[in-house]
N, C-alpha and C positions, 0 to 999 in steps of 0.2 A: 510847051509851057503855056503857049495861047489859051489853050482847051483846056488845061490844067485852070486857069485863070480864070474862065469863062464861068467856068464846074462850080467854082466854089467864091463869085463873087455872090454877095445877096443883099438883097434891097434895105436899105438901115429899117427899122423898127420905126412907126408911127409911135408908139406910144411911149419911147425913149428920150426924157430932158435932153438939149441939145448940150449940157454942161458933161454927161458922159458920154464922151462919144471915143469909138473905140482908136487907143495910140498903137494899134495892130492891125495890119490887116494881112490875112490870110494868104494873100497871091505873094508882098514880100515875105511871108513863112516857108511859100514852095520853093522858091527862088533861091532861100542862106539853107536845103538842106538838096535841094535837086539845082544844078548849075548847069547841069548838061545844057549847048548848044546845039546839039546835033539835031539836022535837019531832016534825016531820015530815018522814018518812023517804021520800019518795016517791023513787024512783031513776029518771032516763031513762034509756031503752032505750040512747042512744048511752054514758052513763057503762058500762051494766053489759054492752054488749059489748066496750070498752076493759080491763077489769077483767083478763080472761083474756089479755091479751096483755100489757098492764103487769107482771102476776105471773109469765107465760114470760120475758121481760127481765131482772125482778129474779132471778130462780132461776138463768139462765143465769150470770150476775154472782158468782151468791152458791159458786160452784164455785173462785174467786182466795180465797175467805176461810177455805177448809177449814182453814188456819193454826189457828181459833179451837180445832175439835175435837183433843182431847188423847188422843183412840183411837186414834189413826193414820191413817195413810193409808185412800182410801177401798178398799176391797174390788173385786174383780174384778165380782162381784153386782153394785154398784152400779155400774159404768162400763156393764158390761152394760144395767141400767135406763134410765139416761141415755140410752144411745142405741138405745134401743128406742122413745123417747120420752117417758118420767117427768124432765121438767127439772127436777122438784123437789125428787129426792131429795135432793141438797145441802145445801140450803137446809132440808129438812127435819132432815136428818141433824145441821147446825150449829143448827139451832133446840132441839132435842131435849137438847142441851148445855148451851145457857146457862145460868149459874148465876154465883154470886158468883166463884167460881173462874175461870169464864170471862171474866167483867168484867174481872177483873183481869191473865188472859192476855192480851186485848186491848188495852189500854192497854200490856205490855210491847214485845207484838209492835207498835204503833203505833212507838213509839219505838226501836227498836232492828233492825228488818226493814222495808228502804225498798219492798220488793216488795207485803208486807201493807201497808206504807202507804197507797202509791197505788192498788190496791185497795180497800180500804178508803175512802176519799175518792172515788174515781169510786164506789163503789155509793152512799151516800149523797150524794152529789151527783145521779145516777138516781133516788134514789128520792125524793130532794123536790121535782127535778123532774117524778116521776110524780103524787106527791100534791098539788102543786100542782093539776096540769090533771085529776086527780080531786076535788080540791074545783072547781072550775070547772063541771063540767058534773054535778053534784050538788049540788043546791041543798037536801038533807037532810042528808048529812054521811054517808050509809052505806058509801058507795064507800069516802071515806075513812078511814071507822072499819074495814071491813073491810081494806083493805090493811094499817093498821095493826097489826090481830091475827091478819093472818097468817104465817105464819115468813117471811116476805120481811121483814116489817113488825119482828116481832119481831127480827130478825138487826138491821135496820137502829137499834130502840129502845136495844137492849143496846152496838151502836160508838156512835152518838150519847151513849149514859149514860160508854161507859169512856172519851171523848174529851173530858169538861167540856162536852156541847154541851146538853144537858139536864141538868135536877137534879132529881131525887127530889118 
């Protein structure tokens, strides 16, 4: 969880009023959905060649949720990337975002865009059924700590946190 911690602490925003400042933060997100103590991280070879194709899945996924980003549409650049084969721009793109602002975009869009909806509910319904069967054949808990703090992971912390499905 350390590294998990580490992964996905990030340096506050200069140019954010100190009146919003975020009442989340990320490391207790990994913490109320990942509780594992175990100290031994030993990862099987079949978890960690699963790793890379559960995180192509999730990124693929995470291109219906571009809703969350408030820059706008994605750029010509990035469609280009995309399919050049960077499936993660997306996902990095909407992870890069999150913030309290974003939380609370999510939660509007949940409620009022039946399109982000169900997006939103098939990605998080993928991704716990990916963490599931990455806790399964990791008996250390790495796999899962890393899916966790990766922007697939993060995208999915932040709809789970704006949905009531975690809490703080």
């Amino acid at each position: 969880m350390g590294l998990a911690r580490k992964l996905t602490h990030r340096p506050k925003k200069k140019e954010a009023p100190p009146a919003e400042a975020k009442s989340w933060e990320m490391s207790t997100l990994l913490s109320a959905v990942d509780s594992s103590d175990s100290k031994d991280r030993a990862l099987k070879p079949q978890a960690a060649a699963a790793l890379g194709a559960l995180e192509a899945a999730l990124a693929d996924l995470a291109i219906d949720l571009d809703a969350i980003n408030v820059d706008g549409e994605p750029g010509e650049d990035e469609w280009r990337r995309y399919l050049a084969g960077d499936r993660a721009v997306f996902a990095r793109r909407i992870a890069d975002v999150i913030d309290s602002v974003a939380i609370n975009r999510i939660a509007v869009l949940n409620r009022e865009n039946v399109r982000f909806r169900e997006a939103a509910n098939t990605y998080m319904a993928e991704f716990e059924a990916m963490l599931a069967r990455a806790r399964e054949g990791d008996s250390g808990g790495l796999l899962a700590s890393t899916l966790l703090s990766a922007d697939t992971g993060k995208i999915y912390l932040a709809i789970a946190y704006a949905l009531g499905r975690l809490s703080p």
